[in-house]
N, C-alpha and C positions, 0 to 999 in steps of 0.2 A: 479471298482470305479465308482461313479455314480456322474459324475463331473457335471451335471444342479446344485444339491442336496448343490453339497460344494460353489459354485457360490451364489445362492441363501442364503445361512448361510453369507458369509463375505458382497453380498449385503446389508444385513440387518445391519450389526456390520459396514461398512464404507458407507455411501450413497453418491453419488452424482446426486441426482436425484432432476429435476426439484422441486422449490417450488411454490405454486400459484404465482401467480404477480397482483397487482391491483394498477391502477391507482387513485389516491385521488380523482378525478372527476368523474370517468365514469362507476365506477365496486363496485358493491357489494360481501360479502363473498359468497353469494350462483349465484353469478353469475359470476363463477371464467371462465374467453377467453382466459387467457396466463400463462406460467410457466413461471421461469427464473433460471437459473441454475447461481451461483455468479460467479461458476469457469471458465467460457464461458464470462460472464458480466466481471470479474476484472482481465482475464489473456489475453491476447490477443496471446502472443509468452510464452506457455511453457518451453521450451528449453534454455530459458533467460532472466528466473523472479526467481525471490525470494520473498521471505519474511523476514522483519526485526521486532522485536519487540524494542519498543523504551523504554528506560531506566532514558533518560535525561528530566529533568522536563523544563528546559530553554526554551520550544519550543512551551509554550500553548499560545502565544501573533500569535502562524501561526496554531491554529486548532490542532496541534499535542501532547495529551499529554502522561504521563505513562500508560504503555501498552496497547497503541493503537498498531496496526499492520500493518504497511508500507509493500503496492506490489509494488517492485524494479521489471523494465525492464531494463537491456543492449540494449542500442539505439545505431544509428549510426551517429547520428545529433543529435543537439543541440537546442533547441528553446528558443529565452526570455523567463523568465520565470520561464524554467522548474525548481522543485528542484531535486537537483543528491546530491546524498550520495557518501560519498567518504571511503575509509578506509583507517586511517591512523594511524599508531603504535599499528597494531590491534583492532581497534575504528572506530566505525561508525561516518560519522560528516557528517550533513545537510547542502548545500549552497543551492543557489537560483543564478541560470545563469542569471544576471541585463543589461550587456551590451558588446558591440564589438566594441571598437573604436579603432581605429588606430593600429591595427594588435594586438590589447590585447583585452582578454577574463577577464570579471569580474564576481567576485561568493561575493555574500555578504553570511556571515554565520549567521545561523539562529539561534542558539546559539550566540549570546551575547561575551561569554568567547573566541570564537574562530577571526583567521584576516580576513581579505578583501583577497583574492587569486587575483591576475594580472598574467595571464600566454598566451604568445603568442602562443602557441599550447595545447587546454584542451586536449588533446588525453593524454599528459604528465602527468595527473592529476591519481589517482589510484580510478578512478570512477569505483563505483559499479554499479549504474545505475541511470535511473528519477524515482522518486516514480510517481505511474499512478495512485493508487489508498491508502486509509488511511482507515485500519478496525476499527473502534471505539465503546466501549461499552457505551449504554446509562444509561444502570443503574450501578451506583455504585458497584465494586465487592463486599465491604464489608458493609452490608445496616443493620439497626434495622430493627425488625417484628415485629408488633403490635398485637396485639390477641386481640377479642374482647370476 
């Protein structure tokens, strides 16, 4: 078996291999100085990321709309701030960690339809994790062609 041979075949069929990187200021295409690999850029802890594809339209007033793609970490701490997914009744739901007063924790939801959470220990909470990063399409999936 000539295992370089079949390495090289699924190299080709799954890549994760650096892609140029250029700064808006300082680099031109023929003067490419840096790669950037996304999955290095937007994973930091493998072992306790995911990915979520988002479903709910409620959430374009925070950047977030249909089928963008949320990279969820499992954190150990909490920041202002951050937004943490939760799952609950089998359902993903977006809050936003807003504040810590007097031994209560507040999540505003970022959905609209959902409550205010007040809970003196988030650890109680069924957090999935903070989103770190938001994959988003810039072009429309479903677009006219024009022909000339």
């Amino acid at each position: 078996m000539n295992t370089p041979n079949i390495i090289a075949k699924v190299d080709n069929i799954i890549s994760y291999r650096p892609i140029p990187f250029f700064k808006d200021t300082e680099q031109t295409i023929s003067n490419i100085k840096q790669k950037l690999d996304l999955n290095l850029f937007c994973i930091k802890r493998p072992h306790k990321t995911c990915f979520i594809q988002v479903t709910n339209e409620a959430m374009v007033s925070w950047g977030i709309e249909i089928g963008d793609i949320l990279v969820v970490e499992k954190v150990s701490e909490l920041t202002i701030n951050d937004l943490i997914v939760l799952e609950k009744n089998n359902q993903f739901s977006i809050y936003e960690f807003i504040a810590h007063t007097d031994k209560q924790f507040i999540f505003l939801p970022v959905d609209n339809k959902q409550q205010l959470i007040k809970v003196e220990d988030w650890h109680s909470l069924p957090i999935v994790g903070v989103i770190t990063n938001n994959i988003h399409q810039m072009r429309p999936q479903k677009k006219m062609k024009f022909v000339a």
